[in-house]
GUTI-689774 format. One line per 8 residues: number of its first residue (from 1); for each residue x, y, z of N, C-alpha, C, O, CB. Coordinates in pm, whole numbers. Each point is the difference from the previous one (the first is absolute). Glycine has a CB too. Layout:
N
NUM) X,Y,Z,X,Y,Z,X,Y,Z,X,Y,Z,X,Y,Z | ...
This chain:
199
1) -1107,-4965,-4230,133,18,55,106,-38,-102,105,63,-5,-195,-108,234 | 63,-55,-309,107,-76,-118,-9,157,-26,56,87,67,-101,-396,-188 | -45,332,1,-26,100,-80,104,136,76,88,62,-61,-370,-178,-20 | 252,132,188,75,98,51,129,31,-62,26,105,-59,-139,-163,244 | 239,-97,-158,94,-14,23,63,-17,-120,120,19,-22,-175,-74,224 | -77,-2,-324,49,5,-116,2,164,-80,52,28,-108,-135,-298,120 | -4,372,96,70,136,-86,73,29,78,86,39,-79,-235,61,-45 | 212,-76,264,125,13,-4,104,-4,-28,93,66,45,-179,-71,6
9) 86,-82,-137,104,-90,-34,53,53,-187,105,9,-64,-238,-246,273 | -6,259,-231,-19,44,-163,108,120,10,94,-11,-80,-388,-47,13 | 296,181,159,88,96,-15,165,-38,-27,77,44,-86,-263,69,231 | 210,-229,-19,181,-8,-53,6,-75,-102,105,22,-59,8,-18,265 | -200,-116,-278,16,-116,-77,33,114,-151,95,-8,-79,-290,-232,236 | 116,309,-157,-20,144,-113,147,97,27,63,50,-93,-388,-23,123 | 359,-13,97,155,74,-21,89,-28,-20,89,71,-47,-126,8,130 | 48,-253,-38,62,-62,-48,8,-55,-154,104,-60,-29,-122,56,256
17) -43,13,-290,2,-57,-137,21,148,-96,24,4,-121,-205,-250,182 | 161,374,44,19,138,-101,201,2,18,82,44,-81,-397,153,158 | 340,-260,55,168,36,28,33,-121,-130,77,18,-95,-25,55,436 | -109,-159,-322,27,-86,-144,99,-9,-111,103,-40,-54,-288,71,95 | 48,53,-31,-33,36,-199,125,85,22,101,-46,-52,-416,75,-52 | 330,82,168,51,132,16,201,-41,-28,86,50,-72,-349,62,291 | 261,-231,-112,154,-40,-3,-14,-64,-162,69,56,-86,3,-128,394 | -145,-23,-343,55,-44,-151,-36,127,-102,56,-10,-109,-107,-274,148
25) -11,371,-26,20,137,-132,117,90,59,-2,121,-22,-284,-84,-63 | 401,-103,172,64,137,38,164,-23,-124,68,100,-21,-190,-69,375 | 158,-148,-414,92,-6,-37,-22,-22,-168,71,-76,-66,15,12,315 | -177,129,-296,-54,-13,-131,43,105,-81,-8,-8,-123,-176,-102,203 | 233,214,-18,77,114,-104,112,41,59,13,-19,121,-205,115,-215 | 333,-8,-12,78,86,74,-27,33,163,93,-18,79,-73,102,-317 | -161,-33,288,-38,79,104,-4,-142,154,10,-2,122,-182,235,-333 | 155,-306,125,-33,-140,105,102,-61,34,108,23,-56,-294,-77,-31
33) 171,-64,213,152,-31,33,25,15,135,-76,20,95,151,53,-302 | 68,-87,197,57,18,176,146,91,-60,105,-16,62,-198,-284,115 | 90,380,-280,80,101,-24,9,117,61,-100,51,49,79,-143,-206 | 122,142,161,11,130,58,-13,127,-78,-3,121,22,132,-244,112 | -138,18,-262,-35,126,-125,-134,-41,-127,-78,-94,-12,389,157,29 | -293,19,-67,-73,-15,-145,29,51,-135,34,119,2,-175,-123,144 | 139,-34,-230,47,61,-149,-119,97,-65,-121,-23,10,270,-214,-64 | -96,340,-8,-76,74,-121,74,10,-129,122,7,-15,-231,129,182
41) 2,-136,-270,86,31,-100,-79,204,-27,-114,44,-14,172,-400,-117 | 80,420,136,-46,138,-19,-4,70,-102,-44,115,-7,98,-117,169 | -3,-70,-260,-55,52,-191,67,-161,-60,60,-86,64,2,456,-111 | -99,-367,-99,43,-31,-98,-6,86,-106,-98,65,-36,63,-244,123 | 146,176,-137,44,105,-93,28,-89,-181,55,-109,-14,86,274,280 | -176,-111,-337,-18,-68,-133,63,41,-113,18,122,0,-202,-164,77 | 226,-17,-176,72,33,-84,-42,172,-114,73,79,-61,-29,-392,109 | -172,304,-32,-46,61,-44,-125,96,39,-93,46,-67,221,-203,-37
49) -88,169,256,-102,96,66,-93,-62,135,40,-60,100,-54,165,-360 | -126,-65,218,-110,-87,54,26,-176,20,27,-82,88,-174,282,-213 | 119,-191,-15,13,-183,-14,106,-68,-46,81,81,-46,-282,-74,0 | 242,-126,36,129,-37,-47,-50,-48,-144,-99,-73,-2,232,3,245 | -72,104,-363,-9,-64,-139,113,-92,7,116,31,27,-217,166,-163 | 32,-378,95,96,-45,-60,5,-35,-122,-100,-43,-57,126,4,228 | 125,56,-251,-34,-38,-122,32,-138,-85,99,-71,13,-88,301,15 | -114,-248,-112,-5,-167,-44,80,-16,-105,21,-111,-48,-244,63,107
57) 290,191,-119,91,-18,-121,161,7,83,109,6,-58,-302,130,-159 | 173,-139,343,169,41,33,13,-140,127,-2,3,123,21,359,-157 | -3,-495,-78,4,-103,79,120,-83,94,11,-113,47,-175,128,-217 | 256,123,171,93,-38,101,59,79,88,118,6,36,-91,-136,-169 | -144,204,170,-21,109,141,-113,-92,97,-100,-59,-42,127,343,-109 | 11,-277,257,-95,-21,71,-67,137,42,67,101,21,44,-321,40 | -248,214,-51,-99,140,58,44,-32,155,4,-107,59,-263,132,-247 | 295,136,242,15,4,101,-24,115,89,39,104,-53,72,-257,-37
65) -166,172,215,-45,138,76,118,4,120,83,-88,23,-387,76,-68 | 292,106,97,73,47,134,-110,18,92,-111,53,-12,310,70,-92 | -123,-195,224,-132,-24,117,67,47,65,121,-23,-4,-259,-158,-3 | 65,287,115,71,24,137,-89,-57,93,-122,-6,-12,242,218,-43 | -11,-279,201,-82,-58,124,75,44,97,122,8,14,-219,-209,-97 | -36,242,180,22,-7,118,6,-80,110,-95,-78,13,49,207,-104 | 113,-130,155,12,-87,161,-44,88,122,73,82,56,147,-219,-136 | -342,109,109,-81,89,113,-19,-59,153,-64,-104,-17,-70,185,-192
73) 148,-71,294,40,-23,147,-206,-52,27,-70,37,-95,368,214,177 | -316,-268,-56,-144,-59,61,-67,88,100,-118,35,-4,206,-264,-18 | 4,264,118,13,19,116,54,168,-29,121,19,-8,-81,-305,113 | -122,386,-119,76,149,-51,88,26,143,94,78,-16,-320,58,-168 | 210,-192,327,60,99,89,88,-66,35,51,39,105,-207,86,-35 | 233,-281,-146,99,-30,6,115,81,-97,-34,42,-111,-102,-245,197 | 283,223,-31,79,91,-42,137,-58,-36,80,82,-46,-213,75,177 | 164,-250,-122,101,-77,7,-15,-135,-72,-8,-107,60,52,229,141
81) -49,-105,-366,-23,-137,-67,178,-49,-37,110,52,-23,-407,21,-107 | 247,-178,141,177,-106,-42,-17,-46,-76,-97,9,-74,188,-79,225 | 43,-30,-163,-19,-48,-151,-65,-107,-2,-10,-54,-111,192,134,35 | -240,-138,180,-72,-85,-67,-155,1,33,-83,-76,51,298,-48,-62 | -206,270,-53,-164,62,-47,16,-22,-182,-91,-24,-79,44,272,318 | 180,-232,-266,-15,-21,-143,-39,-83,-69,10,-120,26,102,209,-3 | -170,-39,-137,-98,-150,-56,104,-30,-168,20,76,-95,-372,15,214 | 398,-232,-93,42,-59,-122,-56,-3,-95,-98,-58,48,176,-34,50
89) -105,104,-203,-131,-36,-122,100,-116,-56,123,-3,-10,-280,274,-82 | 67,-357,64,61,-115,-59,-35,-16,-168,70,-30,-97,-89,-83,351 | -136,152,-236,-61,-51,-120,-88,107,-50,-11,99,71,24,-335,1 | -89,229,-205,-111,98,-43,-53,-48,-122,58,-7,-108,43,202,210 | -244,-234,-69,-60,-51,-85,-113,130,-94,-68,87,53,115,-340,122 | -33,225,-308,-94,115,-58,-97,-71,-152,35,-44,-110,187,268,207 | -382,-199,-14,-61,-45,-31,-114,83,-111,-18,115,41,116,-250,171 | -165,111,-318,-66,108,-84,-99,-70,-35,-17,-122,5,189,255,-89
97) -282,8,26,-131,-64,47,-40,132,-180,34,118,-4,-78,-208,423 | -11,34,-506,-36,84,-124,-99,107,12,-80,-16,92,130,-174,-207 | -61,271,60,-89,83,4,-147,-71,-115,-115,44,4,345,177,67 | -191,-315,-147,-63,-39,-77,-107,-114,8,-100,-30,-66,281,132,-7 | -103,-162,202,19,-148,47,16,-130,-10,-35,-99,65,-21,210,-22 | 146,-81,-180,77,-75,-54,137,-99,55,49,35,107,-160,143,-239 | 143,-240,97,85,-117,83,162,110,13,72,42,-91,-212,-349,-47 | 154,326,282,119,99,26,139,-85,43,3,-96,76,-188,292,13
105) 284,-143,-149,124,-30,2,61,-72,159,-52,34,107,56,175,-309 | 65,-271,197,38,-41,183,-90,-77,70,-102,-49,-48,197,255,84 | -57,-215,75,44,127,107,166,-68,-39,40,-106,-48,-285,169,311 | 310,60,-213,125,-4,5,61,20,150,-9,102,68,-10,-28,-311 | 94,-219,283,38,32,125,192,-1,2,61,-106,1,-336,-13,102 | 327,220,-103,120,46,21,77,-2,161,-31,71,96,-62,62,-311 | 209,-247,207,75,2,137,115,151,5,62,49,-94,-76,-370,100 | 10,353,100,84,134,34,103,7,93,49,-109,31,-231,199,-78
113) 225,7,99,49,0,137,86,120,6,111,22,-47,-120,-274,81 | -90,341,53,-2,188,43,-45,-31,130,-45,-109,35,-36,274,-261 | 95,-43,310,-21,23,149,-53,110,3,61,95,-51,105,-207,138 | -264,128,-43,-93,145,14,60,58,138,-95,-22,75,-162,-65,-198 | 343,140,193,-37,28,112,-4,53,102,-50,113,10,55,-198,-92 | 35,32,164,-112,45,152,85,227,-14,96,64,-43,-86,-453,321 | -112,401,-221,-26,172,14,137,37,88,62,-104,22,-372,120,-9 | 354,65,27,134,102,73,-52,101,72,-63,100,-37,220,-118,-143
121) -118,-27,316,-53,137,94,120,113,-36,95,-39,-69,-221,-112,310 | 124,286,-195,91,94,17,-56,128,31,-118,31,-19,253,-154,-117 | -39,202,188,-40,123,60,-45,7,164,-4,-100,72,-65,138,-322 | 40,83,289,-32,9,148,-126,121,-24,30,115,-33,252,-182,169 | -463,12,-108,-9,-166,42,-1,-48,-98,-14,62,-106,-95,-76,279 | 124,-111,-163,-1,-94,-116,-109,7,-101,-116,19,33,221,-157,116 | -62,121,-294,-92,-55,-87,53,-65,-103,110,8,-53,-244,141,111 | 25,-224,-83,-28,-150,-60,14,49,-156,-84,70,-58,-109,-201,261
129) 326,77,-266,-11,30,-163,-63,-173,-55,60,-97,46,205,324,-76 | -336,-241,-27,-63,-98,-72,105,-88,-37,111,23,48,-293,114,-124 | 170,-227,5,98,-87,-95,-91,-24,-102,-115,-44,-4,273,-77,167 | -58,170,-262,-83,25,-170,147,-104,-91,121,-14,18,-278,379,-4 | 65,-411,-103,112,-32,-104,-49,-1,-156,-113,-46,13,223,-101,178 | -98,163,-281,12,23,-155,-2,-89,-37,47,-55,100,47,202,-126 | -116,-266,-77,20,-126,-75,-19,5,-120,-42,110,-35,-7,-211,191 | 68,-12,-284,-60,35,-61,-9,-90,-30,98,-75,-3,-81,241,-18
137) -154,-210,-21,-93,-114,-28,-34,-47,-108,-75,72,-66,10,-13,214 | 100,-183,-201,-33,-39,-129,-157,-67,-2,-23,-116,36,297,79,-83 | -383,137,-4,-125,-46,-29,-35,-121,-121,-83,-91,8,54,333,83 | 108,-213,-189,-3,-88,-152,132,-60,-11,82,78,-48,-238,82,-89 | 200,-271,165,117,-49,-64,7,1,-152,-88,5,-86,101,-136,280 | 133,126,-201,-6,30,-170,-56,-105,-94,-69,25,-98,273,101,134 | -163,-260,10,-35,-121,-39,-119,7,-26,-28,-23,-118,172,-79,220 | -260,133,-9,-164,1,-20,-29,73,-109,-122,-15,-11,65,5,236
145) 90,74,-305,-35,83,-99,25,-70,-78,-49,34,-108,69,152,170 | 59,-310,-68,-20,-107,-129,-74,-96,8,5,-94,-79,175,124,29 | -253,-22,134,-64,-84,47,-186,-17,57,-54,73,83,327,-63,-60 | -320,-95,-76,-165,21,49,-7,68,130,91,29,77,-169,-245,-185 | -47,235,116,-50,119,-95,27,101,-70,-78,39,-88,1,-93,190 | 200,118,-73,27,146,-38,53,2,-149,-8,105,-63,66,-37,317 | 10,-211,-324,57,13,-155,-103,-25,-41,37,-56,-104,180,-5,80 | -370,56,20,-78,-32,-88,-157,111,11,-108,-13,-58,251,-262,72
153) -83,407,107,-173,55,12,-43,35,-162,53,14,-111,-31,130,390 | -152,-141,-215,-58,97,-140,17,107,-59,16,33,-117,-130,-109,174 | 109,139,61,-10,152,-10,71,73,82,2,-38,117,-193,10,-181 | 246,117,38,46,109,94,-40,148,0,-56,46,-100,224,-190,87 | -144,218,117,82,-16,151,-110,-85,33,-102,-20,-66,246,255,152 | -104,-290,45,-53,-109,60,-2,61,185,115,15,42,-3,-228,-272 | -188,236,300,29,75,133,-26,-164,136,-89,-78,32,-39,417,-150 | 202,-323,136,-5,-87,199,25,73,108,1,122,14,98,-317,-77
161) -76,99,148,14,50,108,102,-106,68,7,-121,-22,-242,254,18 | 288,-77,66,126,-108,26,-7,34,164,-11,115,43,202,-107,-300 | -185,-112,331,-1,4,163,154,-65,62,35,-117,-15,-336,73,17 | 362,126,52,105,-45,-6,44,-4,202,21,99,71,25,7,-395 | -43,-270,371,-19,-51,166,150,-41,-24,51,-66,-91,-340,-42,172 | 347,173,41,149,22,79,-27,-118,100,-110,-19,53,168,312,-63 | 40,-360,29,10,-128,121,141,-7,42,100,-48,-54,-284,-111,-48 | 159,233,236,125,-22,70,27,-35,107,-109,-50,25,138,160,-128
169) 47,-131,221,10,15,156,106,89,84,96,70,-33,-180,-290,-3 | 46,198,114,65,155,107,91,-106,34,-26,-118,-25,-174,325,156 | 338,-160,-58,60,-20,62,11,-115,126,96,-66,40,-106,271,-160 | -149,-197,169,-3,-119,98,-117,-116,-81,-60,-73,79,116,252,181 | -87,-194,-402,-59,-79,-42,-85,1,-66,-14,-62,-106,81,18,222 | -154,128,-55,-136,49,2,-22,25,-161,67,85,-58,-65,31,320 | -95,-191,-326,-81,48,-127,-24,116,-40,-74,63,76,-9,-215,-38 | 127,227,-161,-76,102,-16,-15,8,-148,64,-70,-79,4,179,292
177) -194,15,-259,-25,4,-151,-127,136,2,-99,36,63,161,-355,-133 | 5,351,-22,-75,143,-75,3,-44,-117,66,-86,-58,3,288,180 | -218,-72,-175,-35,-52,-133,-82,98,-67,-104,50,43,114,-279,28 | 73,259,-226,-42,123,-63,-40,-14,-162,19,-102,-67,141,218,248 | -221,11,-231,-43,-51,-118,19,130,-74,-4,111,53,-161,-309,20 | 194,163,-257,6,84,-46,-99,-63,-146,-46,-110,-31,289,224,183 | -242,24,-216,-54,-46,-163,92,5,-99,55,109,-4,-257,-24,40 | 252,-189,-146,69,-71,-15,-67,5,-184,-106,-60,-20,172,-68,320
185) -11,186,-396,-44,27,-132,86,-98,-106,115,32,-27,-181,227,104 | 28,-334,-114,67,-63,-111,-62,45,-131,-117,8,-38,173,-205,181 | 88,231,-213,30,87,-122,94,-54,-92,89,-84,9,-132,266,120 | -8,-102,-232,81,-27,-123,74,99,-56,-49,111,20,-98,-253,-61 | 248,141,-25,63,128,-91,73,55,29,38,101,-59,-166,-63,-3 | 211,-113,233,120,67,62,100,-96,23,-13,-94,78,-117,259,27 | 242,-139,-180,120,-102,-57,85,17,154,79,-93,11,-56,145,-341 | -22,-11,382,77,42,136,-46,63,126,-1,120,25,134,-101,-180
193) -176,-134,244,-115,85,83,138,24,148,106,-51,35,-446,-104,-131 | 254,257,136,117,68,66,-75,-54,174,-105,-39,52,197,309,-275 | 73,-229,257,14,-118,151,-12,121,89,79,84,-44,114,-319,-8 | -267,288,173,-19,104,82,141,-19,86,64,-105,2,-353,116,-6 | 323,108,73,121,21,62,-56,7,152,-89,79,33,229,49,-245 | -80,-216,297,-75,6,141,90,68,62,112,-46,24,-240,-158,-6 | 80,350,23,73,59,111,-86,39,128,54,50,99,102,34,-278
């Protein structure tokens, strides 16, 4: 009879520890939370195409990309976002990892302050225009290029990867953060590295 009562019991003790787990993995990315939204990043765009080149002879440019983000509703059959669906970005940290695996520059964490936001109903019936915004992001400060690691590699080009995590909050508080990556070329032999135009 114990035995009985101890597998009955096994079923909620087990749903309970799956609702758990389930509530602490829900606020671990952009997607998690008690937001009404979530962030994307929908390109990065580079000085030079594909990947971003920075250069180690032009030590008072910072390397920099154009990011576009979105502010996306959670909820698609809600129609009516406000403003305080908009998400503040405060900060953006950008972190690199060698192709070589050699000791990589940073991380570099940069304070900000842009508003991604919230989407615009219009028309009859309604539809939902997104909220997009343009930035442009300093991956390499200029300073670091005089600086270990990057004034002393061996060799060049040199290829990374640079991951670049957005931290912001919406309007009523709520945490949020997206997070994107590009490849990231350190070079030599360009006296003037050119700054991308974010439109």
């Amino acid at each position: 009879m114990n035995a009985d009562r101890v597998r009955s019991r096994a079923p909620v003790v087990l749903l309970s520890a799956l609702a758990l787990l389930l509530t602490a993995c829900g606020g671990g990315s952009g997607h998690g939370g008690s937001a009404f939204v979530f962030l994307t990043i929908d390109r990065i765009t580079a000085n030079s195409g594909g990947a971003a080149n920075s250069s180690l002879d032009d030590t008072a440019t910072s390397t920099t990309v154009c990011v576009r983000l979105s502010n996306n509703l959670k909820n698609p059959t809600v129609t009516t976002p406000t403003g305080l669906d908009s998400v503040n970005i405060t900060a953006y940290t950008v972190g690199f990892t060698r192709f070589d695996g050699g000791t990589p520059p940073g991380p570099f964490t940069i304070n900000t302050a842009f508003t991604v936001p919230a989407g615009t109903v219009s028309g009859s019936p309604p539809v939902l225009t997104v909220g997009t915004i343009n930035v442009l992001v300093v991956l390499v400060p200029a300073q670091a290029k005089r600086q270990p690691p990057l004034d002393s590699l061996p060799r060049l080009p040199l290829s990374t990867t640079a991951d670049i995590v957005f931290q912001g909050r919406d309007g009523r508080g709520n945490r949020l953060s997206v997070e994107g990556a590009i490849t990231v070329n350190f070079i030599g032999g360009v006296t003037t590295e050119t700054v991308p135009t974010c439109t």
